[in-house]
C-alpha positions as CSV (number, residue, x, y, z in Angstrom):
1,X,-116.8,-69.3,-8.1
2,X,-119.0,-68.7,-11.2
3,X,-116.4,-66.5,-13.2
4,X,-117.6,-67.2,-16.8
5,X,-121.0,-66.3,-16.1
6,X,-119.1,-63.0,-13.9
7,X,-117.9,-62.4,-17.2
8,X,-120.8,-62.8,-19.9
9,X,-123.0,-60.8,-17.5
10,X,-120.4,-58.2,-17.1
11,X,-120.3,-58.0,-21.1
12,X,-123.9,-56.8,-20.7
13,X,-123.2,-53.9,-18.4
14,X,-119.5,-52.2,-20.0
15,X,-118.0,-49.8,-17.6
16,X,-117.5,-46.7,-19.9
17,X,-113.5,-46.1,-20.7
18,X,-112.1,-43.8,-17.8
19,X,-114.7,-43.4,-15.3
20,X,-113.5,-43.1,-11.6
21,X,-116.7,-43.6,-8.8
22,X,-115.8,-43.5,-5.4
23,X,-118.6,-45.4,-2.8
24,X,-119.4,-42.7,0.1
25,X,-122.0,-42.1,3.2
26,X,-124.6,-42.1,0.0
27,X,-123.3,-44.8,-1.7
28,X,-122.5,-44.1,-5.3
29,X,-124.0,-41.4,-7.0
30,X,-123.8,-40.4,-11.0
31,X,-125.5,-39.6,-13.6
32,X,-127.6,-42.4,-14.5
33,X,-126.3,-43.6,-18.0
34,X,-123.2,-43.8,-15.6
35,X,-124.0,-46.3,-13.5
36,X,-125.2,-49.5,-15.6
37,X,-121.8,-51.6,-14.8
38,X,-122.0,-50.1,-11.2
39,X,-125.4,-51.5,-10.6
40,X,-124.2,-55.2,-12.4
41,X,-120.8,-55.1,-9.9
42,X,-122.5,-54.1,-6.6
43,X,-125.4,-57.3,-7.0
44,X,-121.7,-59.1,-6.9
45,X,-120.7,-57.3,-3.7
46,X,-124.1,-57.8,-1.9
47,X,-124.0,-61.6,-2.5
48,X,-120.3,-61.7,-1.3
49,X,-121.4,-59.4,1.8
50,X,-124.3,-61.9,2.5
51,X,-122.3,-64.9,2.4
52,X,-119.6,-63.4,4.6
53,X,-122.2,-62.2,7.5
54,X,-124.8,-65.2,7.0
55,X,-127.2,-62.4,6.9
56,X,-129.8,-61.0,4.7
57,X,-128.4,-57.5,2.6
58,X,-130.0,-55.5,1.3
59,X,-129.4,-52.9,-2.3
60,X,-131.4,-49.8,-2.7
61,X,-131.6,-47.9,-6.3
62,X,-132.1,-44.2,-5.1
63,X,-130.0,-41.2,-5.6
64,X,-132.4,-39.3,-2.6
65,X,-132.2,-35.5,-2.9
66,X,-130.8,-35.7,-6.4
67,X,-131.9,-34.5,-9.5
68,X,-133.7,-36.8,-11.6
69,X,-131.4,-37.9,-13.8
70,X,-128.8,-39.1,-11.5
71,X,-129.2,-42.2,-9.8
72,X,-127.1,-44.0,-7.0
73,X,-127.4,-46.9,-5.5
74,X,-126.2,-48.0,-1.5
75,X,-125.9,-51.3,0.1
76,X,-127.7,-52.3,3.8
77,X,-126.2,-54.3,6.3
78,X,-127.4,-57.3,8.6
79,X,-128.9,-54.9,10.9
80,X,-130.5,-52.1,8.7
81,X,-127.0,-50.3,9.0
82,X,-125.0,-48.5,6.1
83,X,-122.7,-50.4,4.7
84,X,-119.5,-51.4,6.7
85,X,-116.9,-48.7,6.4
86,X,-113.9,-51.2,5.3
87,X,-116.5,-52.6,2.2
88,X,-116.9,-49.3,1.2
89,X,-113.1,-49.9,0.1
90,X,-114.1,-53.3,-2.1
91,X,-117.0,-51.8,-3.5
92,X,-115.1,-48.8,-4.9
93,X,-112.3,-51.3,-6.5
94,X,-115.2,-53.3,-7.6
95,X,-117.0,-50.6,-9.5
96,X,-113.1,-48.7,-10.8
97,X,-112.0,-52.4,-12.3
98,X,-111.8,-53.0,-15.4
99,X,-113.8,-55.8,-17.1
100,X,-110.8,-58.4,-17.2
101,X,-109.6,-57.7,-13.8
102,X,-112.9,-58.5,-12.2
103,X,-112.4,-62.2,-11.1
104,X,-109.0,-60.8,-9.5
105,X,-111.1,-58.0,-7.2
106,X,-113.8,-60.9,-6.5
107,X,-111.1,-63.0,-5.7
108,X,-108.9,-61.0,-3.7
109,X,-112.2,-60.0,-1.1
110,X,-112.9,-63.4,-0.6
111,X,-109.6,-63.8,0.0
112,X,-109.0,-61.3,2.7
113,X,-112.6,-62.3,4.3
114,X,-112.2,-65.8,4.1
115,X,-115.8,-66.1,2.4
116,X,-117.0,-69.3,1.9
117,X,-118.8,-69.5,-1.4
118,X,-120.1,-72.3,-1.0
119,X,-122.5,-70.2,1.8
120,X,-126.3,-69.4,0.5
121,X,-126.5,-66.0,-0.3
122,X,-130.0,-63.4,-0.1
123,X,-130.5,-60.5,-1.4
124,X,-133.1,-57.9,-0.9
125,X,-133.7,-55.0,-3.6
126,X,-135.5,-52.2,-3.6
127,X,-135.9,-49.2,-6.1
128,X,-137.4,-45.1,-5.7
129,X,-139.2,-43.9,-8.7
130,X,-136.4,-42.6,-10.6
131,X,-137.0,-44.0,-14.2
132,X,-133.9,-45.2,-15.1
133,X,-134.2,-47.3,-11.2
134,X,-135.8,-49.8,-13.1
135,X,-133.4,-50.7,-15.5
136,X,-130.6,-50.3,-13.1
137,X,-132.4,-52.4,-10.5
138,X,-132.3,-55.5,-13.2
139,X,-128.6,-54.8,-13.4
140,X,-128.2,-55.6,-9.6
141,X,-130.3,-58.8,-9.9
142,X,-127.8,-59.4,-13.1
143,X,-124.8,-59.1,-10.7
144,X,-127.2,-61.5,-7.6
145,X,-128.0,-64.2,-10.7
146,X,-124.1,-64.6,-12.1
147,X,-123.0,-65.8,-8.9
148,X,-125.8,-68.2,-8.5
149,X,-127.7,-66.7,-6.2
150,X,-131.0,-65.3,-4.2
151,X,-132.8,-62.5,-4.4
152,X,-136.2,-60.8,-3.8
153,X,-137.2,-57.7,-5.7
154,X,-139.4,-55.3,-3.5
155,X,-139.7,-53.0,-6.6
156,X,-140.7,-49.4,-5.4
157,X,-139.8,-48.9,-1.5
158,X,-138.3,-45.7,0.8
159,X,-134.7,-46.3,1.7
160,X,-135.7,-46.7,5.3
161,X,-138.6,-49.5,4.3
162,X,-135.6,-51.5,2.7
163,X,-133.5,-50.8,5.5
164,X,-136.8,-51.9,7.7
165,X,-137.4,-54.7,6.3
166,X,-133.5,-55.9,6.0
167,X,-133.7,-55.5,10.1
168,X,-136.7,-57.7,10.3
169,X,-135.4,-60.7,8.0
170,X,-132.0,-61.0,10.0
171,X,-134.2,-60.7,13.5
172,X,-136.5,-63.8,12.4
173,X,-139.3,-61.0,12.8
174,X,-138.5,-59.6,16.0
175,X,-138.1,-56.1,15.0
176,X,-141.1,-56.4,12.7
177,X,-142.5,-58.3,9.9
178,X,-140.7,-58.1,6.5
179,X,-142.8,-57.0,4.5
180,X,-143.6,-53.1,3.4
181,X,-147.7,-54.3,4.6
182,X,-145.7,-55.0,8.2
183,X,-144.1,-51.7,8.1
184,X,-147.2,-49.9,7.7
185,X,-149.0,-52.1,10.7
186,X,-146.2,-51.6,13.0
187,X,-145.9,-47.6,12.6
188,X,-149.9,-47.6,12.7
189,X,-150.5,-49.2,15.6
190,X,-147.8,-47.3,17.6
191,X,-148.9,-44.1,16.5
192,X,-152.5,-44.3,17.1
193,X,-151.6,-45.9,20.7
194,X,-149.5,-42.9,21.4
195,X,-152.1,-40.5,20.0
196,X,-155.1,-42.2,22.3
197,X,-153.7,-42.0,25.5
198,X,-155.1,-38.2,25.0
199,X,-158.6,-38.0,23.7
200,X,-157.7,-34.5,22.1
201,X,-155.7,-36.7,19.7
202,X,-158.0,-38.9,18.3
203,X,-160.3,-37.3,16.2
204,X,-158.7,-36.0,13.2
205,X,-157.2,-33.2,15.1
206,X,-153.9,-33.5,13.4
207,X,-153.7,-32.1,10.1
208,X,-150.3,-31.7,7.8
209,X,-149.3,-30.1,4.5
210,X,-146.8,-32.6,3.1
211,X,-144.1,-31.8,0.0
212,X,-143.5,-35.3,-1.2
213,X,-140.5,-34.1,-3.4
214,X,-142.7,-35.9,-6.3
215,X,-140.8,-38.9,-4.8
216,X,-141.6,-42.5,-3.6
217,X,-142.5,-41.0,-0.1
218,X,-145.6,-39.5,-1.4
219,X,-146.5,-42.9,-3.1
220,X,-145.8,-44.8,0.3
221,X,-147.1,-42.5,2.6
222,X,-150.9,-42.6,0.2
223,X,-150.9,-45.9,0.8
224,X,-150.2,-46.0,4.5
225,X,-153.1,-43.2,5.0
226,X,-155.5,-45.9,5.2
227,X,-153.6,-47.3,8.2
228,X,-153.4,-44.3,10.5
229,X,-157.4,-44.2,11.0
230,X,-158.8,-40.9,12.3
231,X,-155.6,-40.0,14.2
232,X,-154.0,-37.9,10.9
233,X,-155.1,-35.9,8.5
234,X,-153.0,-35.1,5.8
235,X,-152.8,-32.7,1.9
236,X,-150.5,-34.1,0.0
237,X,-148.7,-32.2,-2.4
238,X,-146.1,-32.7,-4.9
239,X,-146.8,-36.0,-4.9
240,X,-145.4,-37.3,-8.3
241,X,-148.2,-37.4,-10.6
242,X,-147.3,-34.3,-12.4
243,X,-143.8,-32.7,-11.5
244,X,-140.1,-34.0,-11.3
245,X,-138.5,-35.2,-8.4
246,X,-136.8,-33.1,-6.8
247,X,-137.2,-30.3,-9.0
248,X,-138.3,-26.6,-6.9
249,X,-139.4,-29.2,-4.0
250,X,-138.4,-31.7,-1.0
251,X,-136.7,-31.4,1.5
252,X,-133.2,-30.4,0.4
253,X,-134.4,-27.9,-1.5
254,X,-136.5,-26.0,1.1
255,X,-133.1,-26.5,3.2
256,X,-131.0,-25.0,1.2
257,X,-132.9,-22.3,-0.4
258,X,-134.9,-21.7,2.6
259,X,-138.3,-21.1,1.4
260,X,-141.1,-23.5,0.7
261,X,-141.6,-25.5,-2.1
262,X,-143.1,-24.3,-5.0
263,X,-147.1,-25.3,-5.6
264,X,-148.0,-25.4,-1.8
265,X,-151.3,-23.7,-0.9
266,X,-150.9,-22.8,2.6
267,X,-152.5,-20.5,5.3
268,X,-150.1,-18.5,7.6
269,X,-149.3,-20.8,10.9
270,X,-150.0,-23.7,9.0
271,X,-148.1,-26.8,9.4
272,X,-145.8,-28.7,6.6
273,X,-143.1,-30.9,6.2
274,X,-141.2,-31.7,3.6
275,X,-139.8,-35.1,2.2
276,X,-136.5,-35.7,0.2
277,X,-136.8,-38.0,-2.7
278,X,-136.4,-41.2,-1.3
279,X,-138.2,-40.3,1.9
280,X,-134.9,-40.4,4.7
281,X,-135.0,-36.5,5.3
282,X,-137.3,-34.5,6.5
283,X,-137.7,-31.0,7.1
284,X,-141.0,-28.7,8.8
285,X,-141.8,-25.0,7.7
286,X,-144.4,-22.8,7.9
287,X,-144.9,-18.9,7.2
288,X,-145.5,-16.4,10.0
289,X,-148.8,-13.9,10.2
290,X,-146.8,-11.9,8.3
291,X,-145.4,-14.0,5.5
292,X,-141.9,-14.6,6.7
293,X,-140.8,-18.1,6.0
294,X,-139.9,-19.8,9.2
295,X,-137.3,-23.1,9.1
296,X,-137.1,-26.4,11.5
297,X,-134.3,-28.5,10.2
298,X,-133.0,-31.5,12.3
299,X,-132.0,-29.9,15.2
300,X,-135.5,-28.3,15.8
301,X,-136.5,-31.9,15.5
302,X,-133.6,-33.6,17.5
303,X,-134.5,-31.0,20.3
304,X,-138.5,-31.9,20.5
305,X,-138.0,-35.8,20.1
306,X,-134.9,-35.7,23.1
307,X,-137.1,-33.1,25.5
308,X,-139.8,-35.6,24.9
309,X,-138.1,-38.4,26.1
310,X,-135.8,-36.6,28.8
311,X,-139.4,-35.6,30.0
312,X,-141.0,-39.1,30.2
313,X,-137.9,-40.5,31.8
314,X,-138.0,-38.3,34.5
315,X,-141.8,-39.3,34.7
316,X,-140.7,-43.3,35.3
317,X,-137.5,-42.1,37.2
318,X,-135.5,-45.0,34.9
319,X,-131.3,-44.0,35.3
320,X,-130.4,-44.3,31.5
321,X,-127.7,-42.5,30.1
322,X,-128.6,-40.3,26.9
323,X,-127.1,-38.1,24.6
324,X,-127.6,-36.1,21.2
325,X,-125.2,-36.4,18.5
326,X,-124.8,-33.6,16.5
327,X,-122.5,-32.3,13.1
328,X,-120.7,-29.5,12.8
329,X,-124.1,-27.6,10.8
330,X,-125.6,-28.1,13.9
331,X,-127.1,-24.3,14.8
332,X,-125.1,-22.8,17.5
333,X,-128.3,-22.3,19.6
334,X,-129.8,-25.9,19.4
335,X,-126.4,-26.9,21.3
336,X,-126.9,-24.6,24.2
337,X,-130.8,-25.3,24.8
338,X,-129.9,-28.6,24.4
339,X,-126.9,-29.1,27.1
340,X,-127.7,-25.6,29.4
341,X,-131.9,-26.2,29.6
342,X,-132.6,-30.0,28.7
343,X,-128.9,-31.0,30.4
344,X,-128.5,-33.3,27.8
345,X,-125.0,-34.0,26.7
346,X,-124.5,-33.3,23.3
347,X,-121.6,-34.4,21.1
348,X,-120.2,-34.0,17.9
349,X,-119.5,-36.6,15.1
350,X,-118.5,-36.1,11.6
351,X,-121.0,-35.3,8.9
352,X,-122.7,-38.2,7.4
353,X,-124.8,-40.2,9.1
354,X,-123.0,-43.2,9.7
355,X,-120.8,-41.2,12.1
356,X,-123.9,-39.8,13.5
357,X,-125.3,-43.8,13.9
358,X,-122.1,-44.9,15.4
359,X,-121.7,-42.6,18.1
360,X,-125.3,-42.7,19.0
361,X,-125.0,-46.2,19.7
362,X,-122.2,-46.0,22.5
363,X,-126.1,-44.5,25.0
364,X,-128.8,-45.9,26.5
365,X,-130.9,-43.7,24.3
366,X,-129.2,-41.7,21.5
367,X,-130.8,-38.9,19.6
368,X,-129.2,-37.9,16.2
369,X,-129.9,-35.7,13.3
370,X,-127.4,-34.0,10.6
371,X,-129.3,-30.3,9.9
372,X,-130.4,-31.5,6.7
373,X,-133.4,-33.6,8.5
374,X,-131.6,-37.0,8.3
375,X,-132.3,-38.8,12.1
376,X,-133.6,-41.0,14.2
377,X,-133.3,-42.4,17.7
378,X,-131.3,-45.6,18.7
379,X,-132.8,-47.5,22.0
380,X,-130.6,-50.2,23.6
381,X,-131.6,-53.5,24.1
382,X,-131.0,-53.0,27.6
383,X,-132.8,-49.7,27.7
384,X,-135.8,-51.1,25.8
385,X,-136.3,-54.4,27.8
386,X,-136.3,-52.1,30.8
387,X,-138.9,-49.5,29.4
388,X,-140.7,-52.5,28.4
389,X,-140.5,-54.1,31.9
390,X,-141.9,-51.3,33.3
391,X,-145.2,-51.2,31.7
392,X,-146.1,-55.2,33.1
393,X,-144.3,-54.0,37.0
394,X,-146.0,-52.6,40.4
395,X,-145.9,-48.8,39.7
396,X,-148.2,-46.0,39.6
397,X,-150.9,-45.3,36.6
398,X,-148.7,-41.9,36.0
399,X,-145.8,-43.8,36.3
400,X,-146.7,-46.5,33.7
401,X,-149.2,-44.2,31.1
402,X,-145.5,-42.2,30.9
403,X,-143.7,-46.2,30.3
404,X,-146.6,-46.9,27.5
405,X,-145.7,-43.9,25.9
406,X,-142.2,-44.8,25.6
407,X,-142.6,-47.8,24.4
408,X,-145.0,-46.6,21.6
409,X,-142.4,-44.3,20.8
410,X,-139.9,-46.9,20.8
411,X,-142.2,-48.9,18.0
412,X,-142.9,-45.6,16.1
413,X,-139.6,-45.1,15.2
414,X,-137.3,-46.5,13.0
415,X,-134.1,-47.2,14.5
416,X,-131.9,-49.0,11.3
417,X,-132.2,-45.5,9.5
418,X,-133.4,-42.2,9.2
419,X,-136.8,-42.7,8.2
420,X,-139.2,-39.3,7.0
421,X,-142.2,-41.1,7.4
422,X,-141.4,-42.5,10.7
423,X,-140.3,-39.1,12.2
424,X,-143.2,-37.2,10.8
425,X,-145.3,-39.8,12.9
426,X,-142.9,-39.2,15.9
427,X,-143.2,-34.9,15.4
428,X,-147.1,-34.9,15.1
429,X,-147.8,-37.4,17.8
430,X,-145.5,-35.1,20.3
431,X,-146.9,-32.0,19.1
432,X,-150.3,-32.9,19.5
433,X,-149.2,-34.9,23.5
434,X,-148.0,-31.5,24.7
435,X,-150.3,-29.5,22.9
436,X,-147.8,-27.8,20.7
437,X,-148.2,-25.4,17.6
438,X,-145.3,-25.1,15.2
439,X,-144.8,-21.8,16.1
440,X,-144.4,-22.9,19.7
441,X,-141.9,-25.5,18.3
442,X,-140.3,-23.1,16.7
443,X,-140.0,-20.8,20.1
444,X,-138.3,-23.3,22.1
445,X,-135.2,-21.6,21.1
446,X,-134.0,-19.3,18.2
447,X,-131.9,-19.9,15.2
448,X,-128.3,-18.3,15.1
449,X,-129.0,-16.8,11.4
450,X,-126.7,-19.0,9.7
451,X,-125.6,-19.4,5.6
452,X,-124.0,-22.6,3.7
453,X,-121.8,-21.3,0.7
454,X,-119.9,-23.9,-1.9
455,X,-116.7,-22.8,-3.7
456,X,-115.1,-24.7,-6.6
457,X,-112.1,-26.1,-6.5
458,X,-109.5,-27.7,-8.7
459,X,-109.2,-30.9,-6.2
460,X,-111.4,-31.2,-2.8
461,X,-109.1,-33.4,-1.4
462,X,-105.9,-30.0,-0.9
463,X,-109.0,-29.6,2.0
464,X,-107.8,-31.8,5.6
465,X,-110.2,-31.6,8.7
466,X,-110.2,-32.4,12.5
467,X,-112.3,-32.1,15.1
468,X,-115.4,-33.5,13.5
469,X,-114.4,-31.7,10.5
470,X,-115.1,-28.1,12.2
471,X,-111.2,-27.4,11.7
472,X,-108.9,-27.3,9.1
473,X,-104.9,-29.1,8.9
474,X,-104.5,-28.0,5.4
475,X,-104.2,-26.1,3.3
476,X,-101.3,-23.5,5.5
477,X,-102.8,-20.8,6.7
478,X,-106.5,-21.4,6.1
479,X,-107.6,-22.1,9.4
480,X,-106.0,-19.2,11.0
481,X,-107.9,-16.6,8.0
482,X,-110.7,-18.5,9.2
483,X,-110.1,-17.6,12.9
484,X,-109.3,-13.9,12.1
485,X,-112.5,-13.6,10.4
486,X,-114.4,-15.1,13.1
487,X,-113.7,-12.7,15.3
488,X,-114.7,-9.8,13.9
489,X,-118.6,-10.5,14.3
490,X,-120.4,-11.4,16.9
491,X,-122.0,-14.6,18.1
492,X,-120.3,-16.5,15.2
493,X,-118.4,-19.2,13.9
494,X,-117.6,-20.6,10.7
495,X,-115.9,-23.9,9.1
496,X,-115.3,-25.2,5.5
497,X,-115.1,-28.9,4.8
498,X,-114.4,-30.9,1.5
499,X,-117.7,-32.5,-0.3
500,X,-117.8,-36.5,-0.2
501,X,-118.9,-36.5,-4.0
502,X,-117.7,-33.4,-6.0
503,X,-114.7,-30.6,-6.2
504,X,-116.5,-28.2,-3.7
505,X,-115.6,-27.4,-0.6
506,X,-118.6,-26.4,1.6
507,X,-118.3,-23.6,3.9
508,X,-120.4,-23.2,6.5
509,X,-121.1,-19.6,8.4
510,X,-123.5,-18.1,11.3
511,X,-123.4,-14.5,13.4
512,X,-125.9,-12.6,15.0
513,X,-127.9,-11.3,12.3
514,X,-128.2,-12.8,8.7
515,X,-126.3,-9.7,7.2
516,X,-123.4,-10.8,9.3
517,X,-123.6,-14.8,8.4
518,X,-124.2,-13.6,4.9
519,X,-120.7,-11.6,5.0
520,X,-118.5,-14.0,7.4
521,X,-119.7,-17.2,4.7
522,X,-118.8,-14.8,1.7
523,X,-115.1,-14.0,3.4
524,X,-114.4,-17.5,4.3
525,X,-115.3,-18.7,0.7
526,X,-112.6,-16.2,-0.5
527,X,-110.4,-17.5,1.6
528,X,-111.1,-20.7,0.7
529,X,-110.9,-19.7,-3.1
530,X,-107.3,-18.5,-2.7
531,X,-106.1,-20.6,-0.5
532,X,-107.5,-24.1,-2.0
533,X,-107.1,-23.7,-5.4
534,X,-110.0,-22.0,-6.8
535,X,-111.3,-22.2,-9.7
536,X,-114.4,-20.7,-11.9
537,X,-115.7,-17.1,-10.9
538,X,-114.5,-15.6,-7.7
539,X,-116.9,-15.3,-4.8
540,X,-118.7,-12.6,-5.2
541,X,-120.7,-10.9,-1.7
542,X,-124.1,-11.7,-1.3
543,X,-125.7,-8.5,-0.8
């Protein structure tokens, strides 16, 4: 093991006296100025993570949806995946050690996963346009070069591209070539196939307003315009040549504050979509005839994608067993279209979407999507060699038109990750197949109105959840105020959960009309504020 060089990299990148990172779903996230020794300690991980799985990994510099000056940075599995849960564990004892004790954490993993260093290790980097990424992105080839190691630097990428191209180096090219040029070809092609099996499709028919959070999904998805030939026509704004990522704009924001971005020109009816700042999320919107601002999240895209499919396989009559996977912010409503109209079983996972990925996995097809837009769709390789199959068999033209379909769906979309590009490819391709507006979308079923409050707290961890976090153990007594408020409105429920990366706990409220959700999410966050140690200014009511 290289230790002294460990060491006089390590000088380079100091871990400021006293700071305590913890590695979550997102990987770790700080202020930027933060973060230099992180950066250095995770290019250590990666190459120890490589050598153990004989695999390619991959390290991505993005804080996504957060302000500019934070930064973050996650690592990628084999397979595209997050990170395995039981690294998550070495990578926060990497990152809290201090500079001496670092050869003792190194050693100690390799220890307990009998890594042999002598293994070849590669590494695969990749950066959003944050400008301290840069300089944080040499710190992870700092930590790669100590330990004698690989490493190829893809400079600016989308999460999902590294996570794409991660997938395609450990599949010697099966699932794509490795390169961003390969990503572009492969979602092209698939999306203009889909596209011209309808003729109303192919001639710049499809038109989208896109809010690329001034992020690096705007700079990828200009330079994969050229690809998508006369099938897509799309404005582009926020697209990082003049504001700040993330700032009044992407995806999160128009989320949470519910309204559009700020800067977009748009006609009533029209459609948009919004990215999140390293281009995972996505979100659609579009104001009403009358100016009212009109919301599809993840489940109105979980619900289109899934009746799509549901609706081809019945077309090919193939017996494959799917399911949606769903958090607790899933709206009320989505559930019941979803398992009453489609009858497609829905379940429930813990928020984050490496639960979500997880779950998904144990079906033929899976469908998953956390509210905030993050989703995709995992095939099995048993369910894709049979859609595949199908195409090449004895069958009817109906039969195998609806088998081309899915397997130009299957290529479309990016199964290692939740992938904004990808999915706004998936959503406009469907809409324009079955001859869908947005507002049609949007009428497939109707939103319980629904409001996410946070409340300080003196430590988010007083806050213990079961049942895919949509109940409280502790603290005493909280989830029975929560249940006595429940019941006094109608159509509603209402769950508070402790925040992965700050002293919040989130609470989470819906009812029949927005003045209700608006005064059962203000009740619970007193409750919450009382019962979990509050601290700051007391919720105060909404209206």
């Amino acid at each position: 093991m290289h230790m002294e060089a460990v060491l006089k990299f390590s000088s380079q990148h100091p871990k400021p006296a006293g700071l305590i990172l913890q590695y979550g779903t997102a990987g770790f996230r700080s202020r930027a100025e933060h973060l230099d020794h992180v950066m250095y300690r995770m290019g250590l991980l990666a190459v120890l993570r490589s050598k153990k799985t004989k695999s390619v990994i991959g390290v991505m510099v993005t804080a996504s949806h957060n302000p500019e000056e934070d930064n973050g940075v996650k690592l990628v599995d084999p397979l595209g995946e997050m990170l395995a849960q039981e690294w998550e564990v070495y990578a926060t004892d990497l990152a809290n050690a201090e500079e001496q004790g670092l050869p003792s954490v190194l050693n100690d993993i390799i220890q307990k996963e009998s890594i042999d260093i002598k293994q070849e290790a590669f590494i695969a980097i990749g950066r959003d346009t944050r400008p301290s990424s840069t300089v944080l992105s040499s710190a992870v080839i700092d930590g790669v070069t100590a330990l004698a190691s690989k490493f190829h630097d893809y400079g600016l990428v989308t999460t999902p591209q590294l996570h794409y191209v991660i997938c395609c180096r450990n599949t010697n090219g099966r699932y794509g070539q490795p390169t961003v040029d390969g990503y572009y070809q492969k979602l092209s092609k698939a999306f203009n196939d889909l596209v011209k099996q309808d003729p109303g499709c192919g001639d710049k028919s499809i038109c989208l307003t896109v809010d690329g959070a001034n992020g690096i999904g705007a700079l990828k998805l200009k330079e994969m315009e050229q690809y998508l030939q006369s099938a897509l026509s799309v404005k582009l704004y926020n697209d990082g040549s003049e504001g700040k990522l993330n700032f009044q704009c992407g995806a999160d924001y128009v989320k949470v504050q519910q309204k559009p971005p700020e800067g977009i020109e748009k006609k009533p009816g029209e459609r948009c979509c919004s990215f999140d700042g390293d281009a995972d999320r996505i979100v659609y919107f579009y104001n009403d005839d009358a100016g009212n601002f009109h919301l599809l999240d993840g489940d109105k895209i979980a619900t289109l994608i899934s009746t799509f499919i549901k609706e081809l396989l019945v077309q090919i009559d193939l017996n494959l067993k799917m399911a949606v996977v769903q958090t607790a912010y899933a709206n009320g409503s989505s559930t019941r279209y979803l398992e009453n109209v489609m009858k497609v079983p829905v379940y429930c996972a813990k928020t984050g979407v490496k639960h979500l990925h997880h779950k998904a996995q144990e079906f033929d097809i899976g469908v998953y999507f956390e509210a905030n837009g993050h989703g995709t769709v995992l095939f099995s390789r048993t369910a894709e060699e049979q859609i595949r199959q199908l195409v090449s068999s004895e069958i009817t033209d109906d039969k195998r038109k609806a088998a081309k379909m899915l397997v130009n769906t299957i290529d479309l979309i990016n199964q290692t990750v939740g992938d904004a590009i990808s999915d706004m490819l998936v959503i406009e391709a469907i809409l324009c197949l079955k001859r869908l507006t947005v507002q049609k979308w949007d009428e497939i079923y109707t939103d319980l109105p629904n409001r996410q409050l946070k409340v300080k707290v003196a430590d988010r961890k007083v806050i213990e959840t079961t049942d895919a976090e949509r109940r409280t153990t502790t603290p005493a007594g909280l989830q029975e105020k929560v249940d006595y408020l429940v019941k006094n409105y109608n159509l509603a429920r209402a769950f508070v959960r402790p925040s992965g990366t700050e002293d919040v706990v989130r609470v989470y409220a819906e009812a029949d009309t927005q003045e209700n959700a608006d005064a059962l999410a203000y009740e619970v966050s007193l409750a919450v504020y009382e019962l979990a140690g509050g601290v700051g200014e007391v919720p105060k009511p909404l209206r």
